[in-house]
DSSP file (Angstrom, degrees, kcal/mol; ACC not computed):
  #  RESIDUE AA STRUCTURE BP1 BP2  ACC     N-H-->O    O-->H-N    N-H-->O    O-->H-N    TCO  KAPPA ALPHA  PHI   PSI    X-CA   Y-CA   Z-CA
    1    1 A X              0   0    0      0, 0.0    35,-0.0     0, 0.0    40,-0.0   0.000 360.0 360.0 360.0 142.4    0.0    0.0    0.0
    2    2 A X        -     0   0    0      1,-0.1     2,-0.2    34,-0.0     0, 0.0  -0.097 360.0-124.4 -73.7 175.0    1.4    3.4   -0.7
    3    3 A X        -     0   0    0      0, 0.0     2,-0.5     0, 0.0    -1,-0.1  -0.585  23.2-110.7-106.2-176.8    2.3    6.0    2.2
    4    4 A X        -     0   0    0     -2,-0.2     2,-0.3    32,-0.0    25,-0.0  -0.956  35.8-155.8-108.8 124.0    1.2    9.0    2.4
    5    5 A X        -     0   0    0     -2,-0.5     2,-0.6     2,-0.0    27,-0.0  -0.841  13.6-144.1 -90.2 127.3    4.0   12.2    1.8
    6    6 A X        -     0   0    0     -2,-0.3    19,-0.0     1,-0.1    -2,-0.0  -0.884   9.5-164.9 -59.2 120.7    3.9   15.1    2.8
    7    7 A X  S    S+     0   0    0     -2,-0.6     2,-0.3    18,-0.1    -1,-0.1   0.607  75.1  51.2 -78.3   5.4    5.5   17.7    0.1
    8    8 A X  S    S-     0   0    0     14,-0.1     2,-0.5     2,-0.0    -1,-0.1  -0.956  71.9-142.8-142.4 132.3    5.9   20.8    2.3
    9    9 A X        -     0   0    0     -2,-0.3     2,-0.4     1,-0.0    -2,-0.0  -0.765  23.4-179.9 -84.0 120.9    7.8   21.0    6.1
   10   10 A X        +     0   0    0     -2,-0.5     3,-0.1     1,-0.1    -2,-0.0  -0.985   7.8 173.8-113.3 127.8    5.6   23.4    7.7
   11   11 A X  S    S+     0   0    0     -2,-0.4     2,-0.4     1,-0.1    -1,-0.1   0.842  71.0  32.7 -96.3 -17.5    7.4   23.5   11.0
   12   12 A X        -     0   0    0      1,-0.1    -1,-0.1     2,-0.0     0, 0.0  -0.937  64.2-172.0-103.6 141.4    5.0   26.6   12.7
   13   13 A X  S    S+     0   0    0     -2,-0.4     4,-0.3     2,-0.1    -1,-0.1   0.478  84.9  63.3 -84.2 -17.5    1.4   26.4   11.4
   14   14 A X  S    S+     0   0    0      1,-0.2     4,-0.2     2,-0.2    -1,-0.0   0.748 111.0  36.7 -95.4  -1.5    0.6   29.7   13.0
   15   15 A X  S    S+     0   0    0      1,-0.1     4,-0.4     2,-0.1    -1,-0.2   0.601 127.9  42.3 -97.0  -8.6    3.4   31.6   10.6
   16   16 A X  S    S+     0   0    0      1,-0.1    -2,-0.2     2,-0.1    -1,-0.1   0.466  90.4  80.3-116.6  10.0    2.2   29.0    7.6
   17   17 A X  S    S+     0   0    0     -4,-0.3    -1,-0.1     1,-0.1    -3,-0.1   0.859  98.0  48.7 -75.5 -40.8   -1.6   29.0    8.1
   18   18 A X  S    S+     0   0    0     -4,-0.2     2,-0.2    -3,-0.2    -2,-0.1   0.554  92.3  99.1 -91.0 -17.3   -1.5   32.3    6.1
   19   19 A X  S >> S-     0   0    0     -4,-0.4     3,-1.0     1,-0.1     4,-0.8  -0.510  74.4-128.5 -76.0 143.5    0.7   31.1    3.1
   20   20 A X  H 3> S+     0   0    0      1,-0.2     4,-2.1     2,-0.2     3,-0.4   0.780 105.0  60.4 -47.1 -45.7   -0.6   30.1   -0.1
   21   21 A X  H 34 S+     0   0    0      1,-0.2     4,-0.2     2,-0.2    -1,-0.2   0.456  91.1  67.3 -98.2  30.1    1.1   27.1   -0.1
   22   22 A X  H <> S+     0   0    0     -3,-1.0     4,-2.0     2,-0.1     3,-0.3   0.812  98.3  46.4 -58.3 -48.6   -0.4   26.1    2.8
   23   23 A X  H  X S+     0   0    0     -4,-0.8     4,-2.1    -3,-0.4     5,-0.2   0.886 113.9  60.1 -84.6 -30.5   -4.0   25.7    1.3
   24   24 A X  H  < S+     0   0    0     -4,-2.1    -1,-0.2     2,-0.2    -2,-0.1   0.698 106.7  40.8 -44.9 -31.5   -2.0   23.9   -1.4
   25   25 A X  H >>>S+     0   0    0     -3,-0.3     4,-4.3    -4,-0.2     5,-0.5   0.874 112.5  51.9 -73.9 -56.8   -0.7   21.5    0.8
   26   26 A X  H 3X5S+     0   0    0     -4,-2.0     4,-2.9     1,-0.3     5,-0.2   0.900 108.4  50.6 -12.8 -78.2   -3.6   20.9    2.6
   27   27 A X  H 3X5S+     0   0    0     -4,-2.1     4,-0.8     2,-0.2    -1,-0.3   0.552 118.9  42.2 -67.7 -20.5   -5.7   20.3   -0.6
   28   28 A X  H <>5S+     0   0    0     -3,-0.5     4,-3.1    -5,-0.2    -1,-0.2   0.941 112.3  54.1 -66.7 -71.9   -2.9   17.8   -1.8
   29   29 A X  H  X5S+     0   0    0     -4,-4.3     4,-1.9     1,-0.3    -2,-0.2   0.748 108.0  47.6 -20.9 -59.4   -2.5   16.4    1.4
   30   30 A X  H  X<S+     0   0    0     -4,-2.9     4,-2.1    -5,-0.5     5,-0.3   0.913 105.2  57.1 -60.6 -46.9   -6.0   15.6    1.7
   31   31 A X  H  < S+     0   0    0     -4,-0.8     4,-0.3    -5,-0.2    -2,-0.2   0.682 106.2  51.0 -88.9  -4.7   -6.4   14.0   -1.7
   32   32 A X  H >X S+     0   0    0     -4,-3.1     4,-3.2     3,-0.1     3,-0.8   0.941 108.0  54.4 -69.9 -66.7   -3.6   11.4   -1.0
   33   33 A X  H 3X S+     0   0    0     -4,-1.9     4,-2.0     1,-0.3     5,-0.3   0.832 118.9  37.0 -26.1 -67.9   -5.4   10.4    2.5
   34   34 A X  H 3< S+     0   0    0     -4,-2.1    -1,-0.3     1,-0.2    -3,-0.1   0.741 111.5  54.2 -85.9 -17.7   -8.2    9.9    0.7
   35   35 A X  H <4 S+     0   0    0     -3,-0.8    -1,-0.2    -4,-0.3    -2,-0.2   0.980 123.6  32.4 -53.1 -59.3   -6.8    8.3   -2.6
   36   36 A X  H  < S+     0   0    0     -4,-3.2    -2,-0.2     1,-0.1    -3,-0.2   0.468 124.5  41.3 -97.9   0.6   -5.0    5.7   -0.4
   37   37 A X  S >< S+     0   0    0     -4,-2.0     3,-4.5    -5,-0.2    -3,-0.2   0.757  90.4  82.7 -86.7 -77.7   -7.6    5.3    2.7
   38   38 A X  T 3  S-     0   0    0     -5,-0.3    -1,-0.0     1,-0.2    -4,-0.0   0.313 110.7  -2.5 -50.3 112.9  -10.8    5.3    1.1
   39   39 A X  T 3  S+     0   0    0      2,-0.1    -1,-0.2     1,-0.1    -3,-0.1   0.391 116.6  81.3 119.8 -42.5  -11.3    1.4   -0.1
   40   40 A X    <   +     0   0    0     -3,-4.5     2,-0.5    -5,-0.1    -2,-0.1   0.096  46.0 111.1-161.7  64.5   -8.4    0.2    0.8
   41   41 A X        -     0   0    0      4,-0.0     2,-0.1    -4,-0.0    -2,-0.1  -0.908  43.9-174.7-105.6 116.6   -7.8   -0.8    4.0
   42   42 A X      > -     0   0    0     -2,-0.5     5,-0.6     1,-0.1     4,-0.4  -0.481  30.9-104.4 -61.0 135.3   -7.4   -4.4    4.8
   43   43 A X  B   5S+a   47   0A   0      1,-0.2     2,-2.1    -2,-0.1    -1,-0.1  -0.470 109.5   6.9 -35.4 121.6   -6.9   -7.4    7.1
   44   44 A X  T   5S+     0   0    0      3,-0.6     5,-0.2    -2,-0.3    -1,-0.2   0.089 127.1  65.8  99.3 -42.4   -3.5   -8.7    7.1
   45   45 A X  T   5S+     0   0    0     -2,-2.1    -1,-0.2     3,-0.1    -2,-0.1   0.859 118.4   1.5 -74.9 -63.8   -2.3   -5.8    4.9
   46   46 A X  T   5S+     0   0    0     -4,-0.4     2,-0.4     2,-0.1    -3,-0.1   0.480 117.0  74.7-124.1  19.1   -2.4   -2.6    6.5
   47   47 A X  B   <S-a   43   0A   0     -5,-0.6    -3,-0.6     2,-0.0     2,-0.3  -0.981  85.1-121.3-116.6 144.9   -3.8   -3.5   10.1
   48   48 A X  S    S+     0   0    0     -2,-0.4     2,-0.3    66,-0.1    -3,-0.1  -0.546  70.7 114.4 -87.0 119.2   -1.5   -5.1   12.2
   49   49 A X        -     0   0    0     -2,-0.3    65,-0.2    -5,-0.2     2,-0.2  -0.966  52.5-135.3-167.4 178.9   -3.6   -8.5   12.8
   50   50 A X  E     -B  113   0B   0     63,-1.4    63,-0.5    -2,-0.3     2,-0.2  -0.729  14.4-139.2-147.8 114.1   -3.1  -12.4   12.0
   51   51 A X  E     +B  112   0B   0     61,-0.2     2,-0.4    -2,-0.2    61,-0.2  -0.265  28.2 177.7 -50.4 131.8   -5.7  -14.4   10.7
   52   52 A X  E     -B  111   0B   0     59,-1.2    59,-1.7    -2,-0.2     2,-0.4  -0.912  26.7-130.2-139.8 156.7   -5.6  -17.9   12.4
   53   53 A X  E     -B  110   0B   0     -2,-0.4     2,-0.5    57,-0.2    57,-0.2  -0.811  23.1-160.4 -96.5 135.1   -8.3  -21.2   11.9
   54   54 A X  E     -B  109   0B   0     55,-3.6    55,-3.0    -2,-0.4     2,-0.8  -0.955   3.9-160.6-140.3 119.5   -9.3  -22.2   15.2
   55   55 A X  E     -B  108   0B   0     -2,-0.5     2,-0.8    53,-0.2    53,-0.2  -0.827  10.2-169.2-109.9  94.9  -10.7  -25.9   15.2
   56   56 A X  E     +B  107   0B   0     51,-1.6    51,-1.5    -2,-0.8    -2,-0.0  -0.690  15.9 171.2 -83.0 114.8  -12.7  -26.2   18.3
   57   57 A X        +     0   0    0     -2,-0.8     2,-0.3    49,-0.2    49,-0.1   0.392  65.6  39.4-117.9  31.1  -13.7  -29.8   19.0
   58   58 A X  S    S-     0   0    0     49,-0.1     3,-0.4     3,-0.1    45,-0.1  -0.871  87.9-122.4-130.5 149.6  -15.3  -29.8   22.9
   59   59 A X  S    S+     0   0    0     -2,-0.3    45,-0.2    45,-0.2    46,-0.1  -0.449  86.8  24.0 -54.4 161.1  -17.3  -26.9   23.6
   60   60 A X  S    S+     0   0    0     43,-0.4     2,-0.5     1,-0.2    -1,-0.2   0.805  91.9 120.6  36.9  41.6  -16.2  -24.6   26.7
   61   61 A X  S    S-     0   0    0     -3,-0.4     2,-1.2    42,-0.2    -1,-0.2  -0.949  70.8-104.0-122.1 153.0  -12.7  -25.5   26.8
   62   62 A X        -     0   0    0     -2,-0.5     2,-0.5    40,-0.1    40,-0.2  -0.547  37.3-164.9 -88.9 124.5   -9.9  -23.5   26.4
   63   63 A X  E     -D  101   0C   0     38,-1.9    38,-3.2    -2,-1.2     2,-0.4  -0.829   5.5-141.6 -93.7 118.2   -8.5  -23.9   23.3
   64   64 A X  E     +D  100   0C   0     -2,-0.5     2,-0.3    36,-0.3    36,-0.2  -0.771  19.7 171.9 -36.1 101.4   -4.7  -22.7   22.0
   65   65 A X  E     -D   99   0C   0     34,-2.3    34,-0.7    -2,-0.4     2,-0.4  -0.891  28.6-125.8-123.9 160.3   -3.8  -21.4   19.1
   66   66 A X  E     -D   98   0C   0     -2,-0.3     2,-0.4    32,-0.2    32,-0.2  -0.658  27.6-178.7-114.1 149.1   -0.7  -19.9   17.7
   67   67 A X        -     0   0    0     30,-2.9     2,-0.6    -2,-0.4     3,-0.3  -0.976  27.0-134.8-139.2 153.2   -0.7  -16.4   16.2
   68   68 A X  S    S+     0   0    0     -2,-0.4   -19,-0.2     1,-0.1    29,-0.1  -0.683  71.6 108.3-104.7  77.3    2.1  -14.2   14.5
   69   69 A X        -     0   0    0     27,-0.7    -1,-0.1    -2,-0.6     3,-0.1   0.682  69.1-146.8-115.1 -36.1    1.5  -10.9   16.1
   70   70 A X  S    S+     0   0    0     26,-1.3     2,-0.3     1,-0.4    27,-0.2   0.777  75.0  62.9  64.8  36.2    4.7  -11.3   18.2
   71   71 A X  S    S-     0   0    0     25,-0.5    -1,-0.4    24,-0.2     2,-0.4  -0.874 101.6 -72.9-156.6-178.1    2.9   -9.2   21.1
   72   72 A X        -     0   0    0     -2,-0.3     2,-0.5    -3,-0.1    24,-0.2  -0.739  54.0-109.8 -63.5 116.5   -0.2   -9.9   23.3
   73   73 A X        -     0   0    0     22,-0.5    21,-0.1    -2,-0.4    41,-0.1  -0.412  17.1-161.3 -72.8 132.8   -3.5   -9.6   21.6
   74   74 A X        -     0   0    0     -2,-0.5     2,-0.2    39,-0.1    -1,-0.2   0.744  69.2 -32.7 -71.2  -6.5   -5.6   -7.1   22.4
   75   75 A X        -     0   0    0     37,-0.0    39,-0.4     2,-0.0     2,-0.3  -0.881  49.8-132.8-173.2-152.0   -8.5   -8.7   21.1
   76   76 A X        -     0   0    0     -2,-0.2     2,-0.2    37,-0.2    37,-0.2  -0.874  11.6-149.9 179.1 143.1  -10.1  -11.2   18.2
   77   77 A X  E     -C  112   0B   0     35,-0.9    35,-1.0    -2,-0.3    -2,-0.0  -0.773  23.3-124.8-140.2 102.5  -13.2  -10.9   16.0
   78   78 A X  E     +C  111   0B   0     33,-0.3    33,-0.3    -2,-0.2     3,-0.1   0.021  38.1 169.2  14.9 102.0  -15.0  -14.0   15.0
   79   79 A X        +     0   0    0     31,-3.6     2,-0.2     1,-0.0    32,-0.2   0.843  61.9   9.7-105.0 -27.2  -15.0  -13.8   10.8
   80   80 A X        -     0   0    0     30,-1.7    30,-0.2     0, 0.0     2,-0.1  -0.387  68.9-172.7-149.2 175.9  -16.3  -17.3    9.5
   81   81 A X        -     0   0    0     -2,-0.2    28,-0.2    28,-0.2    26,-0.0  -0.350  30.7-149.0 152.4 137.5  -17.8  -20.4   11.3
   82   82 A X  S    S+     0   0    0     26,-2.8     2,-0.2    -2,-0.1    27,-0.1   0.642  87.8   9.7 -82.1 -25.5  -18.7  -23.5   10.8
   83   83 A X  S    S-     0   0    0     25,-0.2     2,-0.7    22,-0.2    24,-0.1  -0.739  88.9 -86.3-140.9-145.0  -21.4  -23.6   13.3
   84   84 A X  S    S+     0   0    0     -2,-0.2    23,-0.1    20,-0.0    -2,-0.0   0.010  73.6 143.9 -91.3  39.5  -23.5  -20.8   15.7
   85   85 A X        -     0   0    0     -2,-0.7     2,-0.3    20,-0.2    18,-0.0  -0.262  49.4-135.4 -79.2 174.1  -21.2  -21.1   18.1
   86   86 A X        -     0   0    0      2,-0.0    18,-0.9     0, 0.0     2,-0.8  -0.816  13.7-135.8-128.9 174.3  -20.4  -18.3   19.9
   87   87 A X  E     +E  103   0C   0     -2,-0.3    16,-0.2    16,-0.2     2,-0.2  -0.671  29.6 164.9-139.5 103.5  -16.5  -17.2   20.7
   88   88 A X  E     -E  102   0C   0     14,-1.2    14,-2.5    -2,-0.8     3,-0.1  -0.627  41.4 -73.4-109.5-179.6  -15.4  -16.0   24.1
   89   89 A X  E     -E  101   0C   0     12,-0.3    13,-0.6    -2,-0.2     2,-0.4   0.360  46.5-130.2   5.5 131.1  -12.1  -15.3   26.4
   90   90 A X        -     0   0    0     10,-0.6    -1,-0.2    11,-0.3     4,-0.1  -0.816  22.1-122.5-108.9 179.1  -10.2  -18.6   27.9
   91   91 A X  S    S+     0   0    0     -2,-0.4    -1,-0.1    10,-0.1    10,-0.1   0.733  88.2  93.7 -97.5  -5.5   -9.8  -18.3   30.7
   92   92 A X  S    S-     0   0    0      1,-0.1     2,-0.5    -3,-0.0    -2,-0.2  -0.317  80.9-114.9 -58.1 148.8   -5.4  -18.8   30.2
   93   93 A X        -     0   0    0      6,-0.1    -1,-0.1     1,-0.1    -2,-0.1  -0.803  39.8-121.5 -82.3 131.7   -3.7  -15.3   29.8
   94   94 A X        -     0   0    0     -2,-0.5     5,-0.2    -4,-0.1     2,-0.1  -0.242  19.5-147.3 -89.4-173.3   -2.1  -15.1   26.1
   95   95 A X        -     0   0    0      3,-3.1   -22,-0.5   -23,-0.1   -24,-0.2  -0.100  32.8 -85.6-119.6-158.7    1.0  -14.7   25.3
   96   96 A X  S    S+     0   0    0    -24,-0.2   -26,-1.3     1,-0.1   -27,-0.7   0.467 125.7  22.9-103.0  -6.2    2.8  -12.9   22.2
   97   97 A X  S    S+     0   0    0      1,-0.4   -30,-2.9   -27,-0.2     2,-0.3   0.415 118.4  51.8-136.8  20.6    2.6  -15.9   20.2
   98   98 A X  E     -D   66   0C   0    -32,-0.2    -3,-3.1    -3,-0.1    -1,-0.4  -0.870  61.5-156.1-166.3 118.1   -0.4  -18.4   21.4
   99   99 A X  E     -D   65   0C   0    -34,-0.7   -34,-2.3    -2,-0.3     2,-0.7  -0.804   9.8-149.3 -81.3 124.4   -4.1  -16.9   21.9
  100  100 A X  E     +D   64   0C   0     -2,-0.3   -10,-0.6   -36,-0.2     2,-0.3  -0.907  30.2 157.0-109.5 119.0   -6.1  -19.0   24.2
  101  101 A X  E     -DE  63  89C   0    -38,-3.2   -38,-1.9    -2,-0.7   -11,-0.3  -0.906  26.3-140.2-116.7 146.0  -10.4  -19.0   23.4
  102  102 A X  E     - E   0  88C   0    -14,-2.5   -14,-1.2   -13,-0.6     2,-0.3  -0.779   4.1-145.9-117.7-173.6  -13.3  -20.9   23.8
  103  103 A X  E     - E   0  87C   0    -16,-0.2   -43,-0.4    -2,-0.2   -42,-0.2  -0.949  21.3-134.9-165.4  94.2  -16.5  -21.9   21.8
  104  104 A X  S    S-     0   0    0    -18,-0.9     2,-0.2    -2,-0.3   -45,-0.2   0.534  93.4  -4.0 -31.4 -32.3  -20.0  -22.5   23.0
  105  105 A X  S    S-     0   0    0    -19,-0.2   -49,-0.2   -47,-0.1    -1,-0.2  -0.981  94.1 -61.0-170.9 152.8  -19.9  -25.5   20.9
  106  106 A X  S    S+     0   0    0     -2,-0.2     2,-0.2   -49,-0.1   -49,-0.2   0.199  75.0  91.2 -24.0 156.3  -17.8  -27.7   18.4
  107  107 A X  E     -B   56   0B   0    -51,-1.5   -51,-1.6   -25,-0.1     2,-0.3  -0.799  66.4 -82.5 149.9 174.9  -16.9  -26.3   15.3
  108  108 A X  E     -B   55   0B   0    -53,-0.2   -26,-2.8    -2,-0.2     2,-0.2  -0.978  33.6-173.0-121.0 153.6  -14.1  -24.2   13.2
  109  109 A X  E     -B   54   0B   0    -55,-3.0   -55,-3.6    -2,-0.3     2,-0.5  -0.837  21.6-150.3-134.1 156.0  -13.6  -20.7   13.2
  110  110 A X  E     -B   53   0B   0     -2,-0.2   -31,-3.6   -57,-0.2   -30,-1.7  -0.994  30.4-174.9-137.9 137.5  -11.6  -18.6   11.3
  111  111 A X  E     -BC  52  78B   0    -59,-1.7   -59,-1.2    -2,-0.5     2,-0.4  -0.997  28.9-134.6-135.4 124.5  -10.7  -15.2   13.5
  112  112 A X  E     -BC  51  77B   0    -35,-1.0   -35,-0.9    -2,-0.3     2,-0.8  -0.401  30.4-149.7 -83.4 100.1   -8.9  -12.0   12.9
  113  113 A X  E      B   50   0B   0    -63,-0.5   -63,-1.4    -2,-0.4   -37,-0.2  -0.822 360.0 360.0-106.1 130.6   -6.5  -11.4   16.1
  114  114 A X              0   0    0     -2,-0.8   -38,-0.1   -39,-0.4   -66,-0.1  -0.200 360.0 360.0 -71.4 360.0   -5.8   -8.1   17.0
């Protein structure tokens, strides 16, 4: 994904508010943000996340999985499933490389960790 540049160091804004290429920048500025936001932000790409399969096969146990986040996750959102299960907390603390969850009932899940 591209980055976004700015093409002018303004290092005061209140002496550069007043310059012409100021509103120029701005108006640049702006239509990169939205060239390169709008559309196309992603899993996996430009949020920091790892998609993982989690094959639960007891309900309400805690279940392991391994993730590549290479921190703690702050969280997990439920994308895919195989049945209505629903997808909470274990009750283990995770770790920077192994998310622990459970699953109201059998099934696989495929979850975005955070």
């Amino acid at each position: 994904m591209p980055t976004i540049k700015t093409q002018t160091n303004f290092t005061n804004i209140a002496d550069a508010k007043d310059s012409p290429d100021f509103a120029r920048f701005l108006s640049v500025f702006a239509q990169e943000v939205e060239s390169i936001v709008n559309g196309n932000i992603s899993f996996g790409e430009n949020i920091k996340c790892d998609i993982i399969s989690c094959v639960f096969g007891v309900a309400d146990t805690n279940t392991n999985f391994g993730h590549k986040l290479g921190r703690i996750p702050l969280g997990y959102i439920p994308i895919a499933s195989t049945s209505s299960a629903r997808l909470y907390n274990g009750t283990v603390p995770n770790t920077k490389d192994t998310i622990y969850l459970r699953s109201s009932a059998a099934g696989t899940m495929t979850v975005v960790v955070l």
